[in-house]
C-alpha positions as CSV (number, residue, x, y, z in Angstrom):
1,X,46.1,50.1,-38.4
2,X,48.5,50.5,-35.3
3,X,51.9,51.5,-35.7
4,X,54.6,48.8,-34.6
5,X,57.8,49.7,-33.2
6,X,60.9,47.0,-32.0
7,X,63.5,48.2,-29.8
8,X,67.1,47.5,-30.2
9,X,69.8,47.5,-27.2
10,X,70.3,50.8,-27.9
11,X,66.8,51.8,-25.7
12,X,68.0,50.1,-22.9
13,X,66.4,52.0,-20.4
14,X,65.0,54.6,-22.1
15,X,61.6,55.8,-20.8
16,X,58.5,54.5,-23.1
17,X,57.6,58.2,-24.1
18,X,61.4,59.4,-24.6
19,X,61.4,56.5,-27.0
20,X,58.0,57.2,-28.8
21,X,58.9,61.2,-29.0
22,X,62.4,60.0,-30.8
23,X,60.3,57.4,-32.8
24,X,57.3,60.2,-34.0
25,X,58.7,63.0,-34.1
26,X,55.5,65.1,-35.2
27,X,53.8,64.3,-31.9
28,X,55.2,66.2,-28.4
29,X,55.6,63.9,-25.8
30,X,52.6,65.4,-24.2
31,X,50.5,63.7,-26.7
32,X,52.3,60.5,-26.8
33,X,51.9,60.3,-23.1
34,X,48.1,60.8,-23.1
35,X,48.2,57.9,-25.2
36,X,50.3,55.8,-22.9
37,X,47.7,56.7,-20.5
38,X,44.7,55.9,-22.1
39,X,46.1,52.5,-22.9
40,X,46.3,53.0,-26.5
41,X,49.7,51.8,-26.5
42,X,50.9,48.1,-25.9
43,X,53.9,46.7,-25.4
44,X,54.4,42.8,-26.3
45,X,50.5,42.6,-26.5
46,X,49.7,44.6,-22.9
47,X,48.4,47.8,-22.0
48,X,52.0,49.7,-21.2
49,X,52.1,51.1,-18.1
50,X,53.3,55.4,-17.9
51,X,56.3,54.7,-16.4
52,X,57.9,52.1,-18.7
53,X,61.3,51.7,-18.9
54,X,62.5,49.6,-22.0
55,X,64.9,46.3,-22.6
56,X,66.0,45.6,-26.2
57,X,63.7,43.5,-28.0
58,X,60.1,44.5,-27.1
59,X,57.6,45.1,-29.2
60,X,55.7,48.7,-28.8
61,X,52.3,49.1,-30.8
62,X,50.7,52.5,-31.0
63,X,47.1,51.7,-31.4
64,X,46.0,55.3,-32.0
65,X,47.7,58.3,-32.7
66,X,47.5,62.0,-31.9
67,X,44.8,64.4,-33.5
């Protein structure tokens, strides 16, 4: 089951992995972006792209996580 994440105004601009490193926090960002690039995470429904910067109110699902 894929983990769903909402950001608040607070991420503002934050970059997609700095967000999912402060989200899960026992995965380095390494992982998280190896994810990002093997389009295992979405963000309101499509494949994010690496360099993703956020707006409040998106919806971020990791489909698969770390090993």
């Amino acid at each position: 089951m894929p983990s769903t994440f909402r950001t608040g105004l607070e991420h503002a601009g934050t970059r997609l992995d700095k967000f999912l490193q402060a989200t899960l926090r026992e995965y380095s960002r390494t992982d998280l972006q190896r994810l990002i690039a093997a389009g295992q995470v979405l963000v309101n429904g499509k494949v994010a792209p690496k360099n993703l910067h956020l707006e409040p109110d998106m919806e971020i699902q990791v489909l698969a996580l770390p090993v």
